[in-house]
C-alpha positions in Angstrom: 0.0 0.0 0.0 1.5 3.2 -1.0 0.6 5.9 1.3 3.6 8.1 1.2 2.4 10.7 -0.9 0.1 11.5 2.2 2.1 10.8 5.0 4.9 13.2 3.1 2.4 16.0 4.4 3.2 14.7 8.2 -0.7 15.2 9.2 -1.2 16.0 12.9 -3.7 13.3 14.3 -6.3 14.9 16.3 -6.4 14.1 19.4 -9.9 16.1 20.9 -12.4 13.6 19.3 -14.9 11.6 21.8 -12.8 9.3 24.5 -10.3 12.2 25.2 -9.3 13.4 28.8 -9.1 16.9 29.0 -5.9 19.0 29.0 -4.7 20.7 31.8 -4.7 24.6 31.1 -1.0 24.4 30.7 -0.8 21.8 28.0 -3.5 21.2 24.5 -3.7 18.5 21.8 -3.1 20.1 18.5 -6.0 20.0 16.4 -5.3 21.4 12.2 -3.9 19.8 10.1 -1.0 21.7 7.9 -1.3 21.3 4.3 1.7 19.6 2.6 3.2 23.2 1.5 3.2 24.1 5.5 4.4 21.4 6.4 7.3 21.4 4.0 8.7 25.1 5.3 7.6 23.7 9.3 9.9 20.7 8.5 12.9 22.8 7.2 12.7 25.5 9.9 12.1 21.9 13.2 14.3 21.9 15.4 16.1 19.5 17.2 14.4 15.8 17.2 14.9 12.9 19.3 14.4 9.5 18.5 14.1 6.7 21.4 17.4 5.3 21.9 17.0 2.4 24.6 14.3 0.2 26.0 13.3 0.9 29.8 10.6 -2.0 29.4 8.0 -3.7 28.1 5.0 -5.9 28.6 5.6 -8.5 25.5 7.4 -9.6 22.4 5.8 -11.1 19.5 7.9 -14.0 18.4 10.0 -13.6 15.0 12.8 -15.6 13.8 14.4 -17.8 16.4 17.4 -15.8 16.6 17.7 -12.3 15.1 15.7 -8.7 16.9 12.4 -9.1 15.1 9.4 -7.6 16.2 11.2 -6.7 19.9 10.8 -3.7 21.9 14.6 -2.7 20.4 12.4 -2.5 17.0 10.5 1.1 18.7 14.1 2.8 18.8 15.9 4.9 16.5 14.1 6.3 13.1 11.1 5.1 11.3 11.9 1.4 9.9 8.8 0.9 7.9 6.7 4.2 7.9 5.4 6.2 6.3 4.3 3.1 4.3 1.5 1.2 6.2 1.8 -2.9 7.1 3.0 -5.4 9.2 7.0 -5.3 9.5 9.8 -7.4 11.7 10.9 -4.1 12.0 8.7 -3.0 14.2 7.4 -3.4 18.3 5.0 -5.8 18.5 3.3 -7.5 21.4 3.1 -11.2 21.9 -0.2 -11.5 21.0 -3.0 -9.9 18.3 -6.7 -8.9 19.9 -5.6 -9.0 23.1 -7.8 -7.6 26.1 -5.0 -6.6 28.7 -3.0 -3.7 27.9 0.4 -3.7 26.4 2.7 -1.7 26.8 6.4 -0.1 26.0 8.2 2.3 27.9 11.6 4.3 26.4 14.4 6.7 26.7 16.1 9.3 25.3 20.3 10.4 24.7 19.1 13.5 27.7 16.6 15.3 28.8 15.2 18.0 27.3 11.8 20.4 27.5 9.0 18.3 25.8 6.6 20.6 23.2 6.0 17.5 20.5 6.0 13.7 21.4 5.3 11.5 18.1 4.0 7.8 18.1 4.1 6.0 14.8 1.7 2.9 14.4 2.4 1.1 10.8 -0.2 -1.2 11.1 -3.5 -0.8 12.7 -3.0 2.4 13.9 -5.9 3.4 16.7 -5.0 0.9 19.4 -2.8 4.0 21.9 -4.9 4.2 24.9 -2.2 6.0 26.6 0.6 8.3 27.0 2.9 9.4 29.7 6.0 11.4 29.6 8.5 10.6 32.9 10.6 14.0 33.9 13.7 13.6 35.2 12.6 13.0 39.1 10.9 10.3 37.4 7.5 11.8 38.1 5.0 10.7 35.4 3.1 12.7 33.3 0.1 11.6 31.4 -0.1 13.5 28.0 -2.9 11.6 26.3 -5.8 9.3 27.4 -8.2 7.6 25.5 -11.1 5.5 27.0 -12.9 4.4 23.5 -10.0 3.8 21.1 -10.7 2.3 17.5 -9.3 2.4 13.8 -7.7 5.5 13.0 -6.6 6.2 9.5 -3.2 8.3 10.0 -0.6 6.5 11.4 1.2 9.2 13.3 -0.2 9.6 16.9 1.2 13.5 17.2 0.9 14.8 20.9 1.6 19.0 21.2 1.7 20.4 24.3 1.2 24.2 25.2 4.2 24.9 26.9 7.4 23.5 28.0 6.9 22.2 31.3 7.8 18.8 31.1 11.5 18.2 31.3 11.6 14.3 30.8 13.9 11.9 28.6 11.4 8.8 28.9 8.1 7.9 27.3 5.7 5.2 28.5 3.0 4.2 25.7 0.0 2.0 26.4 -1.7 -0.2 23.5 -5.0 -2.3 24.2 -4.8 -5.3 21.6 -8.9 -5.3 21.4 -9.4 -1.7 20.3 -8.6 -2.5 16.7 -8.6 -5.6 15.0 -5.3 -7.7 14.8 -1.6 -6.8 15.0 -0.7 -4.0 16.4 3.2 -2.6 16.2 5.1 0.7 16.6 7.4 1.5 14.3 9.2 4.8 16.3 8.8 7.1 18.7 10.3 11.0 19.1 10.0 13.9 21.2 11.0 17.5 20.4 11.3 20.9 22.3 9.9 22.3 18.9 5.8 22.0 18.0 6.5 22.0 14.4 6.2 18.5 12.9 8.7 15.6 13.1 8.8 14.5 9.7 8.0 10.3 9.1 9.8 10.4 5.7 11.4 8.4 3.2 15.1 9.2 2.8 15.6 10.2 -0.8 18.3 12.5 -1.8 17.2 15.6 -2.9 18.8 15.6 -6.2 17.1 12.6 -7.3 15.2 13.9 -10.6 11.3 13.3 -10.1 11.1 11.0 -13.3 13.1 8.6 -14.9 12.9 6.3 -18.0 13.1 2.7 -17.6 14.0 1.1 -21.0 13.4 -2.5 -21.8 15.9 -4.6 -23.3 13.6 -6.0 -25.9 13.1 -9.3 -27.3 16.6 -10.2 -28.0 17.6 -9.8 -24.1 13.8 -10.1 -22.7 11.3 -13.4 -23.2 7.7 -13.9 -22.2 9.1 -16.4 -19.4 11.2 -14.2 -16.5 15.0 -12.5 -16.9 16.0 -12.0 -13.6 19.4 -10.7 -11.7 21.4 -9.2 -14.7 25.2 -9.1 -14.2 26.8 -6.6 -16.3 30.4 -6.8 -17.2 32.9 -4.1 -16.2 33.5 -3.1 -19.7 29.7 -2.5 -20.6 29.5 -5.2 -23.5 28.5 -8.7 -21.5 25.2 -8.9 -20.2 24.6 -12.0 -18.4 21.2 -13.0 -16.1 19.1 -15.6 -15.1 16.4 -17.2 -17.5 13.2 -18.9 -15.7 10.2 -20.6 -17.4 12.0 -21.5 -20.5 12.1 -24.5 -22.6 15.3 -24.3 -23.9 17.0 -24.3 -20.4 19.0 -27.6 -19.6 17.0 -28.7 -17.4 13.6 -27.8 -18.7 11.3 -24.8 -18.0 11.2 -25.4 -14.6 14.6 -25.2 -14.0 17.0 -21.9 -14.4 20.0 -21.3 -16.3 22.4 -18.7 -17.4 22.1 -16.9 -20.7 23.9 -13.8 -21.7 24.4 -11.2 -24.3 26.7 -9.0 -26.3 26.8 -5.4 -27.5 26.9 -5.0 -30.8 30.4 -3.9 -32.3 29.7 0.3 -32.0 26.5 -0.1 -29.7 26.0 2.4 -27.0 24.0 -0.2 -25.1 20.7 1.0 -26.3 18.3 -2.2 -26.3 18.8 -2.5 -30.5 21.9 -3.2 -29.6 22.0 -5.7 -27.7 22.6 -9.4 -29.3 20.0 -12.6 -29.3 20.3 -14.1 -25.8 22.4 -17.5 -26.1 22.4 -20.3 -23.4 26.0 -20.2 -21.7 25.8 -23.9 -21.9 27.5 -26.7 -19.6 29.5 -26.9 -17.7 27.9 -23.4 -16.0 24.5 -24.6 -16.8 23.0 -27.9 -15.9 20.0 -29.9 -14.9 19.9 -28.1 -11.8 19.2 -24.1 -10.9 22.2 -21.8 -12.3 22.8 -18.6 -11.5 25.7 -16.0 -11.8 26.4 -13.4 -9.4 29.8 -11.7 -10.5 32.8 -10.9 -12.2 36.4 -9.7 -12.3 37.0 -6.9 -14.0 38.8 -8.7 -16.3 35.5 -10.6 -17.2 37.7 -13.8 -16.9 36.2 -15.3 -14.0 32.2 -15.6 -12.8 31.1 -16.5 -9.8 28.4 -18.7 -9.5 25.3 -20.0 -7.0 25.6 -23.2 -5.5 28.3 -25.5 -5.4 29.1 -28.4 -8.5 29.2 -31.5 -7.1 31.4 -34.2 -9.3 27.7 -36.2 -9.5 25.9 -33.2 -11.3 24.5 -31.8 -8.4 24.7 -28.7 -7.0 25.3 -27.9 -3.2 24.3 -24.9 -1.0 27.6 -22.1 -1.4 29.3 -20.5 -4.4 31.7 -21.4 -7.1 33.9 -20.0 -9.7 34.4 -20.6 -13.7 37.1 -19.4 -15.6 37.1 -18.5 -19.3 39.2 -20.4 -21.7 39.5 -20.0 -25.5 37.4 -23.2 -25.8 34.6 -22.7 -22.7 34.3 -22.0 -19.5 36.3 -24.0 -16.8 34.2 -26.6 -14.1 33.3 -24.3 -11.6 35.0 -24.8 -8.0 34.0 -24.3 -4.6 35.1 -20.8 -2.8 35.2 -22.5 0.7 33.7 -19.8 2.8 34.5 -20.8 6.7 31.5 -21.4 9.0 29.1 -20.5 6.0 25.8 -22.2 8.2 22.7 -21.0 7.1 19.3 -21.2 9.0 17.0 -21.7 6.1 16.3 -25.3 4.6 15.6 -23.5 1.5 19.5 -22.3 1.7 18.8 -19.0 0.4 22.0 -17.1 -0.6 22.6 -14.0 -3.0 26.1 -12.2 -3.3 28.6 -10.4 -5.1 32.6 -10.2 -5.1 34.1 -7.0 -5.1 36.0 -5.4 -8.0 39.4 -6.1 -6.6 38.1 -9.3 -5.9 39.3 -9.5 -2.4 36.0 -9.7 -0.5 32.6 -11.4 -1.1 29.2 -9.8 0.3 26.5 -12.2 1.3 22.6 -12.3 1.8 22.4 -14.9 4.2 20.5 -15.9 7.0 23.2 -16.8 10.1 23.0 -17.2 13.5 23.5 -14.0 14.3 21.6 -12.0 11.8 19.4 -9.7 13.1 16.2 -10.6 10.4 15.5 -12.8 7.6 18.6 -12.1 5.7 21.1 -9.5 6.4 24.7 -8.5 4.4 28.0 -9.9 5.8 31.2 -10.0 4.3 34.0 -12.6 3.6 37.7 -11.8 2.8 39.6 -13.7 0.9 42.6 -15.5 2.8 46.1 -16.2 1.9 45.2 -19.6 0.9 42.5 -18.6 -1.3 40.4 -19.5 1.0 37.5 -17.0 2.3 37.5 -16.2 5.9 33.8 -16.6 8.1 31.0 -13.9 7.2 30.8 -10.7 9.4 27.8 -9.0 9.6 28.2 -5.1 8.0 26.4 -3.6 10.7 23.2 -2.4 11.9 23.2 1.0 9.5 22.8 -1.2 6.6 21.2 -4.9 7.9 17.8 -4.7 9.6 15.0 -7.2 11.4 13.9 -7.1 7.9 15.7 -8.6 5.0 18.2 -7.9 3.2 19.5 -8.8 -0.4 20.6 -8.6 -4.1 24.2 -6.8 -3.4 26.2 -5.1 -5.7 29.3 -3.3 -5.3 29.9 -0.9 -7.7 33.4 -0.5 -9.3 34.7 2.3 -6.9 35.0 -0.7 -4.4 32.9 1.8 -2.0 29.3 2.3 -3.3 27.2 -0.8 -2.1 23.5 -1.1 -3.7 20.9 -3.3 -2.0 17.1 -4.7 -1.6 15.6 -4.3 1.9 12.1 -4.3 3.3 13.5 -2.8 6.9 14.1 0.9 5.5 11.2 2.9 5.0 10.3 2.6 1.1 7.6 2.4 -1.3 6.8 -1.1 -1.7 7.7 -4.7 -0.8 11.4 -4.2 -1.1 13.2 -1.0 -2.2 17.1 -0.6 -4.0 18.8 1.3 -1.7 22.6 2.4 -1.9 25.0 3.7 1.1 28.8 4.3 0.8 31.6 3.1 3.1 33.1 5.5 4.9 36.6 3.7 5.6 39.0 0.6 4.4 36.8 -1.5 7.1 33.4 -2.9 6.1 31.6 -1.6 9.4 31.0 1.7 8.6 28.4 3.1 6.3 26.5 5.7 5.4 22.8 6.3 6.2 20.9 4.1 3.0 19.4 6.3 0.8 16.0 5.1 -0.9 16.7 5.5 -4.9 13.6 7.1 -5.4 9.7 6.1 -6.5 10.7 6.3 -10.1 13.1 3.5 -9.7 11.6 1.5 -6.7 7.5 0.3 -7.6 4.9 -1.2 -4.8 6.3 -4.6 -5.5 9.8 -5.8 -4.9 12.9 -4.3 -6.7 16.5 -5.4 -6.9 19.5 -7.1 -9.1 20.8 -3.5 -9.4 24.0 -3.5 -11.6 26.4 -1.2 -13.0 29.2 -1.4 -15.5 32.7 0.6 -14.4 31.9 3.0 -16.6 29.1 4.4 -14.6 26.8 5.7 -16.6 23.7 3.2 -16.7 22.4 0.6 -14.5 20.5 -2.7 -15.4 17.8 -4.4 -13.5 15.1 -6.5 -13.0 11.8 -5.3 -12.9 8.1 -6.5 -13.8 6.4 -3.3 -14.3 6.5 -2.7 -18.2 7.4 -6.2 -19.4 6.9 -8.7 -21.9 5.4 -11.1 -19.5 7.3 -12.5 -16.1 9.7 -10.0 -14.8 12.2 -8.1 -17.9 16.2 -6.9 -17.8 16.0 -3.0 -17.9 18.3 0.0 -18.0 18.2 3.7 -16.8 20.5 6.5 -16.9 22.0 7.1 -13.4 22.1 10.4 -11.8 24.6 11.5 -9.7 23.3 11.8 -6.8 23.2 8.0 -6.9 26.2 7.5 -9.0 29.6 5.5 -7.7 32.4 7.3 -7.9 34.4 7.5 -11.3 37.0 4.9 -11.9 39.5 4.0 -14.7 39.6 0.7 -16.8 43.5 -0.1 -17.2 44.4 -3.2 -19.5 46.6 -3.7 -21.9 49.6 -6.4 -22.7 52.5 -7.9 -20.7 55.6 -8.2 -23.2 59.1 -9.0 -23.7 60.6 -5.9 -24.3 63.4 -7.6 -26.2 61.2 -10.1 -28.0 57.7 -8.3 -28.0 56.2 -11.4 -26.9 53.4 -11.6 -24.3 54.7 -12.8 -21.2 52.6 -14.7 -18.4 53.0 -12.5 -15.4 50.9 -11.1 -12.2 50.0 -7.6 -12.5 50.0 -5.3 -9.3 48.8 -2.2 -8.9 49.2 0.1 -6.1 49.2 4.0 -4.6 52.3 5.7 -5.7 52.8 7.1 -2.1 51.9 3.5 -0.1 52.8 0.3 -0.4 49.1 -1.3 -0.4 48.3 -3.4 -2.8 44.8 -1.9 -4.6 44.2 -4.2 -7.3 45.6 -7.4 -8.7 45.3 -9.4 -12.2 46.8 -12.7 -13.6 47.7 -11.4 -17.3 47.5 -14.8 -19.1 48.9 -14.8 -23.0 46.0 -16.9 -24.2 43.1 -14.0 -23.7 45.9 -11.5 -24.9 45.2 -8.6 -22.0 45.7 -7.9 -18.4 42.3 -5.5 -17.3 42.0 -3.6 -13.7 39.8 -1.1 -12.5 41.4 1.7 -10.4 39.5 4.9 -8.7 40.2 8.0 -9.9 42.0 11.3 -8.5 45.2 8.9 -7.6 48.4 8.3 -8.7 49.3 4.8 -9.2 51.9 2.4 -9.8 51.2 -0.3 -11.9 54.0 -3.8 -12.0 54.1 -6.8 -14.0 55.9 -9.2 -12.1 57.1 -12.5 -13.8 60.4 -14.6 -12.0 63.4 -14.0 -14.6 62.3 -11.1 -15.4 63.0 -7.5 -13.6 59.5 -6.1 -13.0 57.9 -3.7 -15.1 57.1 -0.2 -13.5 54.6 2.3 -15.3 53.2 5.0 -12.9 49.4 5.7 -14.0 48.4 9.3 -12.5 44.6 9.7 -12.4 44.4 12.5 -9.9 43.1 15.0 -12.2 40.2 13.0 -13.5 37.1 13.2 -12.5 35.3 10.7 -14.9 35.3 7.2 -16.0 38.4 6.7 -18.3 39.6 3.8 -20.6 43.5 3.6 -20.2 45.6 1.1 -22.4 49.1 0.5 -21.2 51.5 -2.4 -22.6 54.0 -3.5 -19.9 57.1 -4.4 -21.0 59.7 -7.1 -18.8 63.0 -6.7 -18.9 64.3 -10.7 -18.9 67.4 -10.7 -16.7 70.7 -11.3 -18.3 73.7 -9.9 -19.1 73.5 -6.2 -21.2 70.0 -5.5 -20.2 69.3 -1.9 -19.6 66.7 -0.9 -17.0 65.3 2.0 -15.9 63.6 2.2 -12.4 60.5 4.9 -13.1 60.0 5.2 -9.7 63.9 6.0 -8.5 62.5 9.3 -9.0 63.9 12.8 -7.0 62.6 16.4 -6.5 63.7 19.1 -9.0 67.6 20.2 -8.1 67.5 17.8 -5.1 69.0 14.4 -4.7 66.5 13.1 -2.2 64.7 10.4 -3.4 61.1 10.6 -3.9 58.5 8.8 -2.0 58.0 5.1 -3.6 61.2 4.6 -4.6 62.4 2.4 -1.3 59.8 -0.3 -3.2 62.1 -0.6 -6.4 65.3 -0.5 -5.0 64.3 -2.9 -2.6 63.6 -4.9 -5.5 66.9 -4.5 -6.8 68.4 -5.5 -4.1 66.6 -8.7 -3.9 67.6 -9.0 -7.3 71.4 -9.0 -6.6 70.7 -11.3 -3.3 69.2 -14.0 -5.7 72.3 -13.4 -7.9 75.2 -13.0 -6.7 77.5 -12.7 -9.4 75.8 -10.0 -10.4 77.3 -6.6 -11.4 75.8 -3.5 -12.8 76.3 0.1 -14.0 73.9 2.9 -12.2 73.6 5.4 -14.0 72.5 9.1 -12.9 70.3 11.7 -15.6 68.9 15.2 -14.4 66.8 17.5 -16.3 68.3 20.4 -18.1 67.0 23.2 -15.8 70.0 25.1 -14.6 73.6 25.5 -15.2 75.7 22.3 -16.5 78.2 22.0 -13.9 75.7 21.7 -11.2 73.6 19.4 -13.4 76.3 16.8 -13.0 77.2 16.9 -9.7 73.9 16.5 -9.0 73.6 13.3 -11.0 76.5 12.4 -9.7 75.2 12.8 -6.1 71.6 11.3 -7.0 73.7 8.0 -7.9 75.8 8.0 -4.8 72.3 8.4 -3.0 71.0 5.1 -4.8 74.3 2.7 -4.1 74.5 4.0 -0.9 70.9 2.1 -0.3 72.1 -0.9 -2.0 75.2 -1.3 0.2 72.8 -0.5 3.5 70.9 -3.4 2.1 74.2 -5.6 2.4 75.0 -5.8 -1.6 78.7 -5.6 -1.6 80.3 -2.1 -3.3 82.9 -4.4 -5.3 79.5 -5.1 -7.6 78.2 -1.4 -8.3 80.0 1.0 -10.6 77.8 4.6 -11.0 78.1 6.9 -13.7 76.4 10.7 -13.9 75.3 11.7 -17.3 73.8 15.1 -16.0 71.7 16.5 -18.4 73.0 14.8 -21.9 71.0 12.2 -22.2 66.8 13.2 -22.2 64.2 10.7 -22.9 61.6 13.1 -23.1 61.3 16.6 -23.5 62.2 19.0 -21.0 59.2 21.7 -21.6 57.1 20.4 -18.6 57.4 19.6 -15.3 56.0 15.9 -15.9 58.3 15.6 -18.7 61.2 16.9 -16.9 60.9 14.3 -14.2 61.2 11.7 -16.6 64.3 12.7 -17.4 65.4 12.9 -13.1 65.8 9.2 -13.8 68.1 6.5 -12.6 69.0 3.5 -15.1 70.7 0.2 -14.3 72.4 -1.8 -16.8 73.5 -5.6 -15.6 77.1 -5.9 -16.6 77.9 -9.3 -15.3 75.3 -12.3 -13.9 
């Protein structure tokens, strides 16, 4: 039921009809109702609001879940979990039991104590059933601010007490509910007091930039199918679309079962729905007779992970697997052996997603200590490639009330989500909230993506590509018969942030040959590993995704080979960017030239810049692991300045660099140095970029 439009208007419940004690001269129920307009200008100019922040007591819990905080008095604290949208919610107070005669009751408190002129009472379902309500001042004197002797249905939802004056200093609230007033369950959802009589908004938290319309565009027939296309997985670089397939005949094993299907953008497309190709069965050994489901990819688009675990008999297990592409097909799929992965649920329920680096899954699952149906948790991945035991992300994102569909957009920090335990417009809203650190325990506050996105029934299987600029989900509204894959233009108010697709090859640089190599990226100024990639020779490109406004360093790291360095510096962009970069190794023998790009050293200065402890740390593991080895290091400036000084400098920068070696126990009898000053450029000397280039240090291996 979608009642938000009128509960946006917060509407004062009157509180003088029939059944009503009378007020004391001091204190009076407010009566008129503000229009939407009013109330709109009361609610920008409130004042300070106080939601209930802890449980005195209570008479009663209904039962939820046997573990988990659903329907208990904890449920009344904090903001509005399911209003302003009316119905029965796990997120919500609700006594034990539904018509009952004896009073029920709950009785809260606040961070302090303040001068009461508004107290607030928010009944989602079967609102009418408040008998009464006392405020308890700080000498713990009660107060009783409302009484009704003949309570019944009510249609607003929002018991809104004002009182006269400020004579009631309290920080607790006691409410009383009788179960027969009004027909079956009865629940609060919050309760808040103010020193301010202008009304406490019940609202739905939408960001203000969201635009009031937006166009939902259905992939057509080549994507869409009068049976259901459900939780599309997009591919980093925009032109794989892969999603479930139900009710269709041509699935492995038969209508009733699903598999995976996908589609490609056509060669120029834009991703508009003409351009997408004729859906195509991925086919064993992803699909089988059993249900088959993706639920993620690198960013390479190499490896999906999968629902359910293969068995060798052709059955499939409760967990999640992985499949890696070949030239041929896809690989078997193997287990990712998540510890302690227990689930409540015979029906095993379990959506995720695996984040862009690829270092952390995020679960819907139903565990011991979830706090609803399902909430989010997260798994890391552990040196042995195994994934460490779910933790829960926290009570900002997980509520009594599930929790599902994840997706982590490419930023590694913007997480989007299906809940029914924030307020929203139907059965289960998309919501998206941003961590706020490296942990996954802080969040922001879940903002609701709007009514032109979210519908009265349930939404979900939000995905984005790294690009950033549309998502695709699942929706029925609009389709060609069970639920359809759409797109829509994101805004940004909504938007992750930018990020930069880096790929390229991983060569010889003698030979031109693709090497098989790892490839690392990392911060320029930090040694922390951001991103990681196998580059295999057989698929022809290594692919990462990095954030934006960074400086990177990006290595390909292959044994016999000296690593290659290229520094990728993103901290001007501010938009999605497509970056090729070949990587070219070095093999290590005798004659080889190498140039360390990050021995790098402030203009006229022969301090070495930060990052550069990394490489020559390298080197010197280099020489450890041969020690015959002998090279040349040579010294280049730019050519700012007078020559003379140019050379001593480069002379001084070299000193600088075997000096490190030797601290590093690499014996002087195997470095010569040479300073070149500013005779030898590789680039020009016009900018300062350019001119650092040329503040370079090169290594030649003379002997091995």
């Amino acid at each position: 039921m979608r009642v938000w439009s009128i509960l946006s208007g917060l509407l004062a419940v009157m509180v003088s009809g029939v059944g009503l004690a009378q007020p004391t001269s001091s204190r009076s129920a407010e009566t008129q109702r503000p229009t939407s307009s009013q109330a709109e200008s009361q609610r920008q100019a409130s004042g300070q609001v106080l939601w209930a922040s802890r449980v005195i007591g209570f008479s009663s819990e209904k039962k939820g879940e046997p573990t988990g905080d659903q329907y208990k008095a904890s449920q009344a604290l904090g903001k509005p979990n399911k209003l302003p949208q009316l119905g029965e919610s796990p997120a919500a107070w609700a006594p034990k039991g539904a018509d009952g005669a004896a009073d029920e009751w709950i009785q809260v408190g606040f961070d302090k104590s303040i001068a009461i002129r508004q107290l607030v009472i928010g009944e989602n379902v079967n609102p009418g059933a408040i008998v009464q309500v006392l405020i308890i001042d700080s000498h713990k004197k009660e107060h009783q601010v409302y009484r009704n002797e003949k309570p019944g249905p009510r249609q607003d939802p929002l018991l809104r007490i004002i009182l006269n004056d400020s004579t009631i200093v309290g920080d607790q609230v006691k409410v009383v509910l009788n179960g027969a007033a009004v027909p079956g369950l009865n629940q609060i959802d919050a309760i808040a007091i103010s020193e301010d009589a202008r009304p406490i908004p019940f609202e739905i938290n939408v960001s203000k930039a969201t635009p009031k319309e937006i166009v939902k565009e259905n992939l057509g027939k080549n994507v869409n199918s009068p049976g259901q296309e459900v939780a599309p997985v997009i591919a980093p670089d925009g032109r794989t679309l892969y999603f479930t397939r139900n009710f269709n005949k041509a699935n492995l094993g038969g209508a009733d079962r699903q598999d995976v299907w996908f589609s490609t953008l056509e060669s120029g497309s834009t991703g508009n729905p003409a351009g997408w190709s004729e859906a195509v069965n991925i086919g064993p050994p992803i699909n089988n007779t059993g249900d088959n489901a993706i639920s993620g990819l690198s960013p390479d688009g190499r490896t999906a992970y999968l629902i359910n675990v293969y068995r060798p008999d052709g059955g499939l297990a409760f967990g999640i697997s992985k499949s890696t592409k070949t030239r041929q097909n896809w690989s078997p799929p193997v287990e990712c052996k998540i510890a302690n992965n227990y689930n409540l649920h015979e029906k095993n329920q379990l959506e995720f997603c695996v984040s862009p680096d690829g270092k952390a899954i995020i679960l819907a699952v139903q565990r011991k200590d979830t706090r609803g149906n399902r909430d989010l948790y997260v798994s890391l991945q552990q040196a042995d490639k195994n994934w460490s035991e779910p933790v829960s992300l926290g009570s900002v994102i997980n509520s009594a009330d599930f929790e599902s569909s994840p997706f982590l957009a490419a930023d590694n920090r913007t997480l989007y989500f299906t809940s029914g335990g924030h307020p929203g417009y139907g059965n289960g809203d998309i919501f998206v909230s941003r961590r706020l650190d490296d942990s996954w325990g802080n969040w922001s506050e879940p903002e609701n993506l709007g009514s032109a996105i979210n519908t009265a029934e349930w939404d979900g299987y939000f995905t984005i590509p790294a690009s950033g600029d549309f998502a695709y989900l699942s929706s029925r509204a609009g389709s060609m018969g069970e639920d359809d894959i759409f797109r829509l233009k994101l805004f940004p108010a909504i938007k992750p942030d930018p990020v930069a697709i880096i790929s390229g090859q991983v060569l010889d640089a003698k030979t031109r040959k693709p090497v098989a190599s790892e490839v690392v990226a990392g911060l320029l100024d930090d040694a922390k590993e951001m991103a990681k990639a196998d580059y295999d020779p057989e698929t022809g490109e290594y692919k990462l995704i990095l954030p934006t406004q960074k400086v990177y360093t990006l290595k390909a790291i292959k044994e016999g080979y000296f690593p290659a360095t290229e520094t990728i510096d993103l901290s001007k962009d501010k938009r999605f960017r497509d970056i090729k970069r070949n990587l070219l190794l070095v093999k290590i023998e005798s004659g080889q030239k190498i140039t360390m790009r990050e021995v790098l050293f402030e203009q006229s200065q022969f301090k070495l810049l930060a990052g550069a402890d990394s490489e020559l740390d390298r080197m010197a593991e280099m020489m450890t692991q041969y020690p015959a080895m002998e090279i040349l290091v040579e010294g280049h400036t730019d050519n700012q300045g007078d020559w003379e000084p140019n050379m001593k400098l480069s002379a001084d920068r070299v000193r600088v660099v075997k000096e490190y070696l030797l601290s590093k126990g690499i014996s002087e009898s195997r470095i010569q140095t040479k300073a070149w000053g500013p005779s030898k450029p590789i680039a020009s000397n016009e900018t300062e970029e350019k001119r650092k280039q040329n503040r370079r240090v090169e290594f030649t291996i003379l002997k091995l």
